[in-house]
PyMOL commands that place a pseudoatom at each C-alpha (Angstrom):
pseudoatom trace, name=CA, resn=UNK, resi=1, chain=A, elem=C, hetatm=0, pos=[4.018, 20.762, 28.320]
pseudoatom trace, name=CA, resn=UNK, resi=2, chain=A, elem=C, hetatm=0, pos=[5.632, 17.566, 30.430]
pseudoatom trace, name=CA, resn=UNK, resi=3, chain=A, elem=C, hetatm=0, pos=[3.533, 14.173, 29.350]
pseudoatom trace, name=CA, resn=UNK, resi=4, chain=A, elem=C, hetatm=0, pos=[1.898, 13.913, 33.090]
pseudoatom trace, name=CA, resn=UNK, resi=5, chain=A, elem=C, hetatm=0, pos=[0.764, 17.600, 33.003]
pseudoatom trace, name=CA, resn=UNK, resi=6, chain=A, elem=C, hetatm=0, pos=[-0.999, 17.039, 29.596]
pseudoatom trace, name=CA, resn=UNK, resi=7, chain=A, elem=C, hetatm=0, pos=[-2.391, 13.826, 30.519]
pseudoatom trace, name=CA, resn=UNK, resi=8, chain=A, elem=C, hetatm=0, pos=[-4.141, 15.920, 33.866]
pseudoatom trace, name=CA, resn=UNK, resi=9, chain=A, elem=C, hetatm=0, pos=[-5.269, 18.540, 31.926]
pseudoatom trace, name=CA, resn=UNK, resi=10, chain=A, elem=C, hetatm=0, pos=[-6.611, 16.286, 29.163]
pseudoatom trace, name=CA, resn=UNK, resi=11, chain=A, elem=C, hetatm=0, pos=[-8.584, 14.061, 31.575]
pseudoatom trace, name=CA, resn=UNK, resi=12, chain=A, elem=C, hetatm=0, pos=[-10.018, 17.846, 33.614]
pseudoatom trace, name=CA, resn=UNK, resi=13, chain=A, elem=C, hetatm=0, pos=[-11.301, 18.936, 29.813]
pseudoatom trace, name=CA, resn=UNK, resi=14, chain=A, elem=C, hetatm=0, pos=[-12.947, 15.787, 28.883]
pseudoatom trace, name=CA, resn=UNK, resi=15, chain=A, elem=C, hetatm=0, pos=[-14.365, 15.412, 32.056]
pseudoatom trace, name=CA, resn=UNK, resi=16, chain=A, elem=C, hetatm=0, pos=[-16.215, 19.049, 31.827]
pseudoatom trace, name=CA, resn=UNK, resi=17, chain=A, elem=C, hetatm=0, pos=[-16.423, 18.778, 28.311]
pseudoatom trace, name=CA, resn=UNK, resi=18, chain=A, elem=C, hetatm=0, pos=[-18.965, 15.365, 28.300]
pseudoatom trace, name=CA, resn=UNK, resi=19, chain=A, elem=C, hetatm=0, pos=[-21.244, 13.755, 30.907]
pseudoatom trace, name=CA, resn=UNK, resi=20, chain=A, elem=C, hetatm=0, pos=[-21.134, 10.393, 29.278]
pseudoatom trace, name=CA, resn=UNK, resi=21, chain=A, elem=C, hetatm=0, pos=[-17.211, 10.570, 29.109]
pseudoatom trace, name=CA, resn=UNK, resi=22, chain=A, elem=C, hetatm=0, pos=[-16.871, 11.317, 32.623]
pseudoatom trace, name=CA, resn=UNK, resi=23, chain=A, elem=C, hetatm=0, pos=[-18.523, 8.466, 33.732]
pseudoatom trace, name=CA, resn=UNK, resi=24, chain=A, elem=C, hetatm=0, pos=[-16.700, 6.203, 31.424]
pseudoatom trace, name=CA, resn=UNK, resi=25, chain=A, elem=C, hetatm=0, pos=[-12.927, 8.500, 32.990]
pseudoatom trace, name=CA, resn=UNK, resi=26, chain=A, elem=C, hetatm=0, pos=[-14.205, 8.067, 36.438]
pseudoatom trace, name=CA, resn=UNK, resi=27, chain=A, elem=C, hetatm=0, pos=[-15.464, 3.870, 36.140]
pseudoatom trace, name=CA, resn=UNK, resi=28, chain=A, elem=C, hetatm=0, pos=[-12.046, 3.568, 34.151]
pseudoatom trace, name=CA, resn=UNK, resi=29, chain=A, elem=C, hetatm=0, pos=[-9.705, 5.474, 36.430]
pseudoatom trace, name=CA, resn=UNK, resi=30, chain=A, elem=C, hetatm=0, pos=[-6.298, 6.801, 35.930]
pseudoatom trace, name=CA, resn=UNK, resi=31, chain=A, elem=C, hetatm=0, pos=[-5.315, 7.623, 32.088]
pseudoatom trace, name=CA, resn=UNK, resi=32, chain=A, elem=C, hetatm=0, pos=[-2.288, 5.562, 30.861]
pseudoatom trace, name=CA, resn=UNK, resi=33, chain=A, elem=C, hetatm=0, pos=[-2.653, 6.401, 27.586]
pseudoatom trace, name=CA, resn=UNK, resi=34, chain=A, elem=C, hetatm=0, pos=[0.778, 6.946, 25.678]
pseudoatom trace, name=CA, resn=UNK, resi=35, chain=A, elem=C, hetatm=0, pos=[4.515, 7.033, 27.390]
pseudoatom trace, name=CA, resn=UNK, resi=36, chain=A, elem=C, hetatm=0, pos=[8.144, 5.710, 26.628]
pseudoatom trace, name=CA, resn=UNK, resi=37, chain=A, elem=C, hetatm=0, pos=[7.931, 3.626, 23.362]
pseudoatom trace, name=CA, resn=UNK, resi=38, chain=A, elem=C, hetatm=0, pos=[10.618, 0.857, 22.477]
pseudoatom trace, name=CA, resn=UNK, resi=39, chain=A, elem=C, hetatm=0, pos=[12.854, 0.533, 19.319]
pseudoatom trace, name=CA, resn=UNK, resi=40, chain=A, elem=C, hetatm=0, pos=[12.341, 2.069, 16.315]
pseudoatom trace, name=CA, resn=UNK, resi=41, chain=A, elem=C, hetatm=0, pos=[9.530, 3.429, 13.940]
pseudoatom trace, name=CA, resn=UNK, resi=42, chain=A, elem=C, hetatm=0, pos=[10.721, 1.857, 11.013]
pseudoatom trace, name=CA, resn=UNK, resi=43, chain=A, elem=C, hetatm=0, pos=[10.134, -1.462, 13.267]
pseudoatom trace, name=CA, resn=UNK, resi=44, chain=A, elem=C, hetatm=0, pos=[7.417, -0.590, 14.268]
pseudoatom trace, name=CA, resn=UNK, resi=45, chain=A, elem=C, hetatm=0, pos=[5.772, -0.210, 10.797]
pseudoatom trace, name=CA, resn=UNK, resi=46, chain=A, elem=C, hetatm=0, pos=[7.135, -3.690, 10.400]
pseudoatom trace, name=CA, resn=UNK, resi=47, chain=A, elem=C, hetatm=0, pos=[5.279, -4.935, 13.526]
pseudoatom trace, name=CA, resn=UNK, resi=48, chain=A, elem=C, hetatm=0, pos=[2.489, -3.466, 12.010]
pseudoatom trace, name=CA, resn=UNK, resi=49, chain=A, elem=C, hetatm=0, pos=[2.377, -5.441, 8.803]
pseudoatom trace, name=CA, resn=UNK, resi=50, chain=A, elem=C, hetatm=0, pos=[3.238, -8.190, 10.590]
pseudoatom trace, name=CA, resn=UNK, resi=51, chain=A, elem=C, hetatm=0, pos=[0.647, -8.437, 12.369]
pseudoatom trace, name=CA, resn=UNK, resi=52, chain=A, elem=C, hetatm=0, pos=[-2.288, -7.807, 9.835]
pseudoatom trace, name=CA, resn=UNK, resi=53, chain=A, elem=C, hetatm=0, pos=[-5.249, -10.408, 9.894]
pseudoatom trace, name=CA, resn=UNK, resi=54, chain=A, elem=C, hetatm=0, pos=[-2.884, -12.108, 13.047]
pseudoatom trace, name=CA, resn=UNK, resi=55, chain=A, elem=C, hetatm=0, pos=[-3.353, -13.006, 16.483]
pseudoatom trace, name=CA, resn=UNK, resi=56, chain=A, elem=C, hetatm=0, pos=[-0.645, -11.010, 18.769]
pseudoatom trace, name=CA, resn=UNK, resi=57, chain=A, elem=C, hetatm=0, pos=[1.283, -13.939, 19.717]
pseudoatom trace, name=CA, resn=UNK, resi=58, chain=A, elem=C, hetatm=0, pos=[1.649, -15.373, 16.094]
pseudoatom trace, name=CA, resn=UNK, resi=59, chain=A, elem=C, hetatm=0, pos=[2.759, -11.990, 15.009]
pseudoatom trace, name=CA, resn=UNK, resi=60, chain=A, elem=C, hetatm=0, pos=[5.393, -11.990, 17.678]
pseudoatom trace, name=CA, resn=UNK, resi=61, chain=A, elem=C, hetatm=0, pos=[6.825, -14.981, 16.535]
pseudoatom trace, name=CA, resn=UNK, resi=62, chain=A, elem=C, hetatm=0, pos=[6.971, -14.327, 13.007]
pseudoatom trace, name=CA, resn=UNK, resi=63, chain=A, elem=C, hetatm=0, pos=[8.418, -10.926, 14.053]
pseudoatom trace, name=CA, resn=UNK, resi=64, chain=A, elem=C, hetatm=0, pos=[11.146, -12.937, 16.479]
pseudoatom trace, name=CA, resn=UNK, resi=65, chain=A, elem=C, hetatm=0, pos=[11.899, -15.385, 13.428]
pseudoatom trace, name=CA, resn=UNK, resi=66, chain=A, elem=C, hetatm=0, pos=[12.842, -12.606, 11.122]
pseudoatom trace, name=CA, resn=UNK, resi=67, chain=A, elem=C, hetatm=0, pos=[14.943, -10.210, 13.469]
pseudoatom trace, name=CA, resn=UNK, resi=68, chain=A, elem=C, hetatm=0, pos=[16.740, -14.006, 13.544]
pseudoatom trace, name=CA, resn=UNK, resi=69, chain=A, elem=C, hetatm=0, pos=[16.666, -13.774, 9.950]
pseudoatom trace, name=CA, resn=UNK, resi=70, chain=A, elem=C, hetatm=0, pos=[18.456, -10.239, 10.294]
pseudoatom trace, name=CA, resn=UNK, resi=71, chain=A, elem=C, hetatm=0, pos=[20.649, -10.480, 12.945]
pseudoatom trace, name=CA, resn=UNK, resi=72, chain=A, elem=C, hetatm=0, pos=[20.287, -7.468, 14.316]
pseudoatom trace, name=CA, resn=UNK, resi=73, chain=A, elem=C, hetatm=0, pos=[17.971, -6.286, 17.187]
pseudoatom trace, name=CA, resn=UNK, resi=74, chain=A, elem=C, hetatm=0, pos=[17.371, -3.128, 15.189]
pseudoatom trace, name=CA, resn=UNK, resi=75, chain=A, elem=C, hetatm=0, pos=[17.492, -3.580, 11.709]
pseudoatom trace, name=CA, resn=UNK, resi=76, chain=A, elem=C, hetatm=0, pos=[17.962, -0.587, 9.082]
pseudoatom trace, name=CA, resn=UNK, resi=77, chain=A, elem=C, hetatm=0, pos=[16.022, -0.528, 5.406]
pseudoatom trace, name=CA, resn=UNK, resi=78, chain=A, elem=C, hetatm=0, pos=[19.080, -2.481, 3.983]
pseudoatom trace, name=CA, resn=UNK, resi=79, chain=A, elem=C, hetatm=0, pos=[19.284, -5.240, 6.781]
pseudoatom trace, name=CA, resn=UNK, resi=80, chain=A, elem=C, hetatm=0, pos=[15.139, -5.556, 5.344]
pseudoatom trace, name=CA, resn=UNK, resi=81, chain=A, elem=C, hetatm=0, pos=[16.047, -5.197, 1.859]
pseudoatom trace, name=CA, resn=UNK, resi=82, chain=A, elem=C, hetatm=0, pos=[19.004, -7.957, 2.311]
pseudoatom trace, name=CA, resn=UNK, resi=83, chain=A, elem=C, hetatm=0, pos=[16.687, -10.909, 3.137]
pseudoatom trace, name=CA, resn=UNK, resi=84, chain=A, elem=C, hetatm=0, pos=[15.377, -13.272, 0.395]
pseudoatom trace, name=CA, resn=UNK, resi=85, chain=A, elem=C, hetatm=0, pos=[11.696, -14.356, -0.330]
pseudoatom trace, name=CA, resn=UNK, resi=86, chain=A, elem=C, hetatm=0, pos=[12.428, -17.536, 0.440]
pseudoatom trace, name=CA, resn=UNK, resi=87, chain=A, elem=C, hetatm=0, pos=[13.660, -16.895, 3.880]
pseudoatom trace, name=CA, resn=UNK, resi=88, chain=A, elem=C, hetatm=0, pos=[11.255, -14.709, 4.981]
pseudoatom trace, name=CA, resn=UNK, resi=89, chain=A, elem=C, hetatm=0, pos=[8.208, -17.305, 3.439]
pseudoatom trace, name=CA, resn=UNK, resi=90, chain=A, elem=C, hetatm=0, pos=[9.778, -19.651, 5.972]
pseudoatom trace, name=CA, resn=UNK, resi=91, chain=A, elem=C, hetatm=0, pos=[9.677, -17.083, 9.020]
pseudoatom trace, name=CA, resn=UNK, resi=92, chain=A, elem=C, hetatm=0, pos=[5.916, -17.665, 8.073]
pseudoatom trace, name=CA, resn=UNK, resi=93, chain=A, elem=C, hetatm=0, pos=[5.227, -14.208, 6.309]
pseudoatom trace, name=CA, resn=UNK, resi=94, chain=A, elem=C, hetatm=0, pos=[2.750, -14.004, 3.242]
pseudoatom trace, name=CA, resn=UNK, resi=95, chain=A, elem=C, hetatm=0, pos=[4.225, -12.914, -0.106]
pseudoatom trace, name=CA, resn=UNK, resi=96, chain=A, elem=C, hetatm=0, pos=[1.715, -9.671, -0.230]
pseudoatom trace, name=CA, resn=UNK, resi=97, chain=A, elem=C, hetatm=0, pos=[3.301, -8.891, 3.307]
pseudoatom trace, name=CA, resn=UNK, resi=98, chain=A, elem=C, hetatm=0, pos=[6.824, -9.292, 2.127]
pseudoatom trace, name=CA, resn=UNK, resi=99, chain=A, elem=C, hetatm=0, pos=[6.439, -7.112, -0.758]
pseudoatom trace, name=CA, resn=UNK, resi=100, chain=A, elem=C, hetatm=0, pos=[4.878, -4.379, 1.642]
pseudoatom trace, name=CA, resn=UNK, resi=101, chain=A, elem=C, hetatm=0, pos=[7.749, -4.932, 3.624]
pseudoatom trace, name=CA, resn=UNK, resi=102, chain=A, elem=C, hetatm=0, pos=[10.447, -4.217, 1.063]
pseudoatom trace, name=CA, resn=UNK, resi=103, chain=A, elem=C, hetatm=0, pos=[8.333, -1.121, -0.091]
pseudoatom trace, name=CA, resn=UNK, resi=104, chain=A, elem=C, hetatm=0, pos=[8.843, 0.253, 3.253]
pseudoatom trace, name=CA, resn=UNK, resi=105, chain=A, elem=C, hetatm=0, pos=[12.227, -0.560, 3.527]
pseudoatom trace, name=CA, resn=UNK, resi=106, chain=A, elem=C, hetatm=0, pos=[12.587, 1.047, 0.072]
pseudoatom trace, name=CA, resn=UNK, resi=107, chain=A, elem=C, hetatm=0, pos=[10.574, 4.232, 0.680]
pseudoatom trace, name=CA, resn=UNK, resi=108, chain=A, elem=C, hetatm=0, pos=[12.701, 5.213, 3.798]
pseudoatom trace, name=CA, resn=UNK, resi=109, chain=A, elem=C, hetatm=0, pos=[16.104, 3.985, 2.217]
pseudoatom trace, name=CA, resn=UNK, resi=110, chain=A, elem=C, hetatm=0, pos=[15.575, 6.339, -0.261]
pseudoatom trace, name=CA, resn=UNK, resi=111, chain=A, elem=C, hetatm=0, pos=[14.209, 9.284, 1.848]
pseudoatom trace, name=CA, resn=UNK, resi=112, chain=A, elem=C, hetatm=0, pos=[10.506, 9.178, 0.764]
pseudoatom trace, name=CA, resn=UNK, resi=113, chain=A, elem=C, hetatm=0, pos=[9.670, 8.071, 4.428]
pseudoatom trace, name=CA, resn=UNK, resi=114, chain=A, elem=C, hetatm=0, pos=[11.785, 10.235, 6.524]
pseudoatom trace, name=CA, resn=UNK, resi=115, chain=A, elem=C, hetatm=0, pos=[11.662, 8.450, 9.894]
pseudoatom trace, name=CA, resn=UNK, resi=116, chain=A, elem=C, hetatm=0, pos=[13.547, 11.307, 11.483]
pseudoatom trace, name=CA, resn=UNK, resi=117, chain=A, elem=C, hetatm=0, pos=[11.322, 13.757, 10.474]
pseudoatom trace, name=CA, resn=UNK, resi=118, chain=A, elem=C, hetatm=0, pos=[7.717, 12.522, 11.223]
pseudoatom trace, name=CA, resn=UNK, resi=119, chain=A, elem=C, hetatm=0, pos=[7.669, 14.089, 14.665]
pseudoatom trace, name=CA, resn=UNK, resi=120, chain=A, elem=C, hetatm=0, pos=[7.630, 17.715, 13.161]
pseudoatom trace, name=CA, resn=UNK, resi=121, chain=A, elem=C, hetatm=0, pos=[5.129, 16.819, 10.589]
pseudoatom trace, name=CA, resn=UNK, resi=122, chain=A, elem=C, hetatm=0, pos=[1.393, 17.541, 11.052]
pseudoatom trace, name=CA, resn=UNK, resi=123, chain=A, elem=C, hetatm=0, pos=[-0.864, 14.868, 11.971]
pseudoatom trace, name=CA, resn=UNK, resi=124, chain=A, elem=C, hetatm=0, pos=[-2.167, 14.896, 8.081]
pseudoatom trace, name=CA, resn=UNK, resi=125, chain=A, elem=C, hetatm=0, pos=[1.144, 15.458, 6.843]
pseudoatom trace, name=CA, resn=UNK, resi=126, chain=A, elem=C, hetatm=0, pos=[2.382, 11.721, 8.531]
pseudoatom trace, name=CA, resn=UNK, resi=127, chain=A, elem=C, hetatm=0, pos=[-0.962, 10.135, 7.479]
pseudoatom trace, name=CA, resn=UNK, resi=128, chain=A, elem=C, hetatm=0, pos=[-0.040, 11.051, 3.841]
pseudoatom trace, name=CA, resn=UNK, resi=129, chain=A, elem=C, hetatm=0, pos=[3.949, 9.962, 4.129]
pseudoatom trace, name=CA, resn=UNK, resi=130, chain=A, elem=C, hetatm=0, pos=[2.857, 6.567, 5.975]
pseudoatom trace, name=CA, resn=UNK, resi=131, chain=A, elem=C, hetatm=0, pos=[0.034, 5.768, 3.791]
pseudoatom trace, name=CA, resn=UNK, resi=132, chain=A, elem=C, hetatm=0, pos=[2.373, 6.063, 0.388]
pseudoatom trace, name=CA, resn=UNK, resi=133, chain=A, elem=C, hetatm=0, pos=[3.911, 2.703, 1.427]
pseudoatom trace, name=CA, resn=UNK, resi=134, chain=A, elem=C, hetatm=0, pos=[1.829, -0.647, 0.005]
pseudoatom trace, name=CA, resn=UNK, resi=135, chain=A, elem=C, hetatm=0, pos=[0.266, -2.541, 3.358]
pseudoatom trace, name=CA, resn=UNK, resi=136, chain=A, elem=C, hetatm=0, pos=[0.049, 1.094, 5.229]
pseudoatom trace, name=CA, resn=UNK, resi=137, chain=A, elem=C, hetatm=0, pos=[-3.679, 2.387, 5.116]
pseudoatom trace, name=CA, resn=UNK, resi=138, chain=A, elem=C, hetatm=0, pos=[-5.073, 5.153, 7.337]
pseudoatom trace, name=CA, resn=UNK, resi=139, chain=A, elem=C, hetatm=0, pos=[-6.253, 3.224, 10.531]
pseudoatom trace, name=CA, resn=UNK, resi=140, chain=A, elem=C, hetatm=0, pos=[-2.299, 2.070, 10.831]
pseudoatom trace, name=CA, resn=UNK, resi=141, chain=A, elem=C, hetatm=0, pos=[-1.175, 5.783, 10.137]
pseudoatom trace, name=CA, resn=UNK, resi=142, chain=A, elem=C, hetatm=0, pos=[-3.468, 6.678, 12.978]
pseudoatom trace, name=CA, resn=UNK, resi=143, chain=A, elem=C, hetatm=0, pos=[-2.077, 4.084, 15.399]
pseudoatom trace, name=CA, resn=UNK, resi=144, chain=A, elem=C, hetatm=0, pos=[1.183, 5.518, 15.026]
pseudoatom trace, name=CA, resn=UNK, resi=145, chain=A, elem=C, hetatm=0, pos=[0.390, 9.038, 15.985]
pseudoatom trace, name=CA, resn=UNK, resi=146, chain=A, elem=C, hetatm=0, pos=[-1.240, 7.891, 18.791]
pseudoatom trace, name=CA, resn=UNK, resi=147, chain=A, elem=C, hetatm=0, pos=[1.049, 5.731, 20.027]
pseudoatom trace, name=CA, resn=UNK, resi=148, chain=A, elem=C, hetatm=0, pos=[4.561, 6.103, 18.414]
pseudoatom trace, name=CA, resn=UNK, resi=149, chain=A, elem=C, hetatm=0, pos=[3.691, 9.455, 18.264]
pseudoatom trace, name=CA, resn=UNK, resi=150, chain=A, elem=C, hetatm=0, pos=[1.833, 10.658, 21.209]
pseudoatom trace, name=CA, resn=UNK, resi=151, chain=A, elem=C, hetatm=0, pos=[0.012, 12.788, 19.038]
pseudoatom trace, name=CA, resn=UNK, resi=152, chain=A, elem=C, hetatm=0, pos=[-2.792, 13.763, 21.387]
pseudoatom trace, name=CA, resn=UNK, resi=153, chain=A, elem=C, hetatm=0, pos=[-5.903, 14.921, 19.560]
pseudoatom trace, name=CA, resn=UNK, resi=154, chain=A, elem=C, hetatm=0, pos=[-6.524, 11.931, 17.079]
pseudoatom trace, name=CA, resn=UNK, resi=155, chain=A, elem=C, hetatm=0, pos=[-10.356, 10.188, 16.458]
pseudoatom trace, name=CA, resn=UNK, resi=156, chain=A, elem=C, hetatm=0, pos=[-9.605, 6.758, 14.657]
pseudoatom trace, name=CA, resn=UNK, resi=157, chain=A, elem=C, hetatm=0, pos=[-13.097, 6.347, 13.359]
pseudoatom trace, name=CA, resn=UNK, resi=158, chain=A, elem=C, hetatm=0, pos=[-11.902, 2.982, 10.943]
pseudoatom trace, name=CA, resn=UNK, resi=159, chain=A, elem=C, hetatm=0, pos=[-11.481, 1.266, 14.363]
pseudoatom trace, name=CA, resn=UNK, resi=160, chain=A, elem=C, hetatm=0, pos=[-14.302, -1.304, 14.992]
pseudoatom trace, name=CA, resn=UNK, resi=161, chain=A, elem=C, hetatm=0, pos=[-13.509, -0.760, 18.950]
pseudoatom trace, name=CA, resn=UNK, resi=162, chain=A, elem=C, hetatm=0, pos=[-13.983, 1.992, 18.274]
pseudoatom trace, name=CA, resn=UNK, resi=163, chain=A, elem=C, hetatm=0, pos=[-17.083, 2.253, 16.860]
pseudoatom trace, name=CA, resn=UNK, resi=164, chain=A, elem=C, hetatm=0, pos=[-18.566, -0.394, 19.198]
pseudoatom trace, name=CA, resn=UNK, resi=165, chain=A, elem=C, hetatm=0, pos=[-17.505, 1.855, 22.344]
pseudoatom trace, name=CA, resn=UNK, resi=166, chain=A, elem=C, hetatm=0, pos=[-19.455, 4.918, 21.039]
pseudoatom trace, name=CA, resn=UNK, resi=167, chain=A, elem=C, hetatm=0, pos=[-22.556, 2.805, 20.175]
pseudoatom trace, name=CA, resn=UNK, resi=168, chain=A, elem=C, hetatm=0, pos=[-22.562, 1.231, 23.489]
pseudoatom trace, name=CA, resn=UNK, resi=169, chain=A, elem=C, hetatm=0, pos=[-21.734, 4.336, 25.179]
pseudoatom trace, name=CA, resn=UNK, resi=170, chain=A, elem=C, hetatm=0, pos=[-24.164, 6.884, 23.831]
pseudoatom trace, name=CA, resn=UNK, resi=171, chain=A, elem=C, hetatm=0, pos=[-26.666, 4.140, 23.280]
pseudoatom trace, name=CA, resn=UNK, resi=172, chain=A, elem=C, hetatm=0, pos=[-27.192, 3.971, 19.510]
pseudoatom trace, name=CA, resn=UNK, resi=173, chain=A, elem=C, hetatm=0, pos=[-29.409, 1.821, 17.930]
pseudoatom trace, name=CA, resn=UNK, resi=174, chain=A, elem=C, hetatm=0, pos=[-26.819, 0.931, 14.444]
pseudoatom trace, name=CA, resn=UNK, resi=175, chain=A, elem=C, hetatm=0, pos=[-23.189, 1.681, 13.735]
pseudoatom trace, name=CA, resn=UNK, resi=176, chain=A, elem=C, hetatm=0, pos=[-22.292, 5.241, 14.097]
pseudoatom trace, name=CA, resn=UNK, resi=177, chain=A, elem=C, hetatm=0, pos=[-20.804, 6.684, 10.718]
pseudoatom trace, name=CA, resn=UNK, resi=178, chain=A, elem=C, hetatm=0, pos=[-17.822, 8.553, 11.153]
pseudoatom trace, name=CA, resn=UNK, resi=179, chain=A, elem=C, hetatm=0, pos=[-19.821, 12.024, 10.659]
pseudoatom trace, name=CA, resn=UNK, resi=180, chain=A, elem=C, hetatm=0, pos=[-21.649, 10.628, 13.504]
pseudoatom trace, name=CA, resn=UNK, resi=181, chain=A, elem=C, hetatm=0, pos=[-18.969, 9.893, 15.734]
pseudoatom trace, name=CA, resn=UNK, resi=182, chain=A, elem=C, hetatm=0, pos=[-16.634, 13.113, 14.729]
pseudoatom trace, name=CA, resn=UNK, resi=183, chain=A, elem=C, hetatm=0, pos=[-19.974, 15.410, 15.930]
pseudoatom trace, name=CA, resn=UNK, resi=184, chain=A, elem=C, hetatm=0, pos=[-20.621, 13.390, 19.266]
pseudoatom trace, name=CA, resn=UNK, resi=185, chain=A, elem=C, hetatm=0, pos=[-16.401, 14.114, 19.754]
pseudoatom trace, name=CA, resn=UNK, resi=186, chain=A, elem=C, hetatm=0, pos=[-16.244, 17.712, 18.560]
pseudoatom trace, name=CA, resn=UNK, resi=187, chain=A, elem=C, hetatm=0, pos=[-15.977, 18.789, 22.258]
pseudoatom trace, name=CA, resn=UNK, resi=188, chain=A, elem=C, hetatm=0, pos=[-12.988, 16.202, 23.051]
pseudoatom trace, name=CA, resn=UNK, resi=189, chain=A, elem=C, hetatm=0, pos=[-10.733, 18.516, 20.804]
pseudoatom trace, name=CA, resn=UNK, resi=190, chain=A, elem=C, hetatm=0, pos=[-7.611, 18.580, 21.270]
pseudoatom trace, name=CA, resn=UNK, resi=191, chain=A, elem=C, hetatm=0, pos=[-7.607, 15.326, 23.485]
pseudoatom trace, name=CA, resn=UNK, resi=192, chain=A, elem=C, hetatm=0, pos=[-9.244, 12.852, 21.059]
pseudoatom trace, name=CA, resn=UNK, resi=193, chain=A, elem=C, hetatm=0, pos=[-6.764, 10.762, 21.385]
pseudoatom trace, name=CA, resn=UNK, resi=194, chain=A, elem=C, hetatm=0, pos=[-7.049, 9.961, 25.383]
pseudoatom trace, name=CA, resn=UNK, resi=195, chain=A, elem=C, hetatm=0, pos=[-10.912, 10.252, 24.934]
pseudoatom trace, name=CA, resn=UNK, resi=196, chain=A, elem=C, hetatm=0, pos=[-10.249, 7.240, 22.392]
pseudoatom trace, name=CA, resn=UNK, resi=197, chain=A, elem=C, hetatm=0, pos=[-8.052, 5.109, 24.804]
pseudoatom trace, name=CA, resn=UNK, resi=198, chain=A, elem=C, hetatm=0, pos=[-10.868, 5.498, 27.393]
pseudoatom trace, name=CA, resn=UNK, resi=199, chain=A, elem=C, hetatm=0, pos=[-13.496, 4.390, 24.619]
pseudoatom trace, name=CA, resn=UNK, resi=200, chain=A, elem=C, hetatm=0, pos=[-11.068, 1.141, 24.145]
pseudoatom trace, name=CA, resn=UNK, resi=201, chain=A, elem=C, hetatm=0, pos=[-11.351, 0.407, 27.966]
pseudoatom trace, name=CA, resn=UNK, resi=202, chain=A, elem=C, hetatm=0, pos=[-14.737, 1.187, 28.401]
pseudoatom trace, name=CA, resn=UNK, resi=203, chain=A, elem=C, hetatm=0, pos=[-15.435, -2.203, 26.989]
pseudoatom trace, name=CA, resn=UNK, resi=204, chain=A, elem=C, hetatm=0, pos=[-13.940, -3.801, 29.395]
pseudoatom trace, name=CA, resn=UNK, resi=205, chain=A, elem=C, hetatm=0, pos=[-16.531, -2.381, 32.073]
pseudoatom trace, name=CA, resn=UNK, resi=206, chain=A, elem=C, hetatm=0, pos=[-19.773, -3.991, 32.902]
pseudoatom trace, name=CA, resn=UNK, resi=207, chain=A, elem=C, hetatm=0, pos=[-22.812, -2.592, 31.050]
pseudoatom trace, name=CA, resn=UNK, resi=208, chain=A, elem=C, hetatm=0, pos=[-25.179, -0.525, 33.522]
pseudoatom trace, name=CA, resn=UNK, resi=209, chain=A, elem=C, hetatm=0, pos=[-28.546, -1.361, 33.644]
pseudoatom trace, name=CA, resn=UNK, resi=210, chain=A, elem=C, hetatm=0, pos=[-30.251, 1.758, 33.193]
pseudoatom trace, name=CA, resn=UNK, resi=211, chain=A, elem=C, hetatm=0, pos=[-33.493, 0.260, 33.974]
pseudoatom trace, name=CA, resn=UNK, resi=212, chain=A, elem=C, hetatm=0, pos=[-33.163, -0.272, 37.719]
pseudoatom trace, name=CA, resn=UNK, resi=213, chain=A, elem=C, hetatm=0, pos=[-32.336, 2.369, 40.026]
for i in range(1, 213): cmd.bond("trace and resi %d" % i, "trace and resi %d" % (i + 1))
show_as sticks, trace
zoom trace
């Protein structure tokens, strides 16, 4: 199905499917969730240990420093594998984040991270390659079916936006655990992942005093 039809007929199920996600689809408006992505997956992974425990815009810098480093605007596992600690230290990157980046670069150099082949994997399947790389855990694996991906039916219940959108949301008193939050979504199926980007917006709305009328 073409990405706009899906995206209308993902928005017309969650819609019917919960009252308290319609209001959040309808106060949030149009759904931009997923589209074109830029460069590759491998750098993308590399973004994505880059940018652990990081603001965005000293991540992009330390990203920008080593594709200077490289020399290429698209670097392969060897470009990665061809840089020295010392180097890379000095593009500002923590040893423990420059040996996860090597393991990458290692893992799909030698085919245990086939980049090529992740789009006809299953959503578990990909979870399981990604998170056999050091640095890679399962709320990064879900990231990049969602939005490397476009997988369209995926619940990242490690996120702490997350977690904050559903208990604001469907007014919880605590946390939700993820058994919690995986029940209240049961109905989203197979558009978690859209019903998640509207959860990330929602808390950019103004809370609604349910007390005056």
């Amino acid at each position: 199905m073409p990405h706009a039809l899906w995206q209308r007929e993902a928005v017309r199920h969650l819609k019917k499917a919960d009252p308290v996600l319609a209001s959040i689809i309808e106060r949030v408006g149009p759904n931009r969730f997923g589209g074109r992505v830029a460069g590759s997956h491998l750098d993308a992974l590399v973004r994505s240990i880059v940018s652990q425990q990081l603001s965005t815009s000293a991540a992009a810098t330390i990203h920008a420093r080593l594709l200077t480093l490289v020399g290429v605007a698209n670097p392969l596992p060897a470009d990665w594998l061809s840089l020295n600690d010392p180097d890379m230290r000095a593009a500002g990157l923590s040893r423990q984040k420059i040996a996860y980046i090597r393991d990458l670069a290692r893992h799909v150099k030698d085919g245990e991270l086939p980049m090529d082949e992740l789009h006809l994997m299953s959503d578990d399947e990909v979870i399981g390659a990604l998170t056999s790389v050091k640095g890679i855990g399962v709320w990064t694996a879900q990231m990049f079916l969602m939005f490397r991906l476009g997988r369209p039916d995926i619940l990242p219940v490690l996120d702490l936006g997350i977690r904050n959108a559903f208990r604001r949301a469907y007014k919880l008193r605590k946390d939700p655990t993820a058994k919690r939050m995986q029940g209240i979504a049961k109905s989203w199926a197979p558009y978690r992942s859209v019903a998640s980007w509207y959860l990330w917006q929602s808390l950019e709305l103004p809370l609604i005093d349910s007390t005056r009328g």
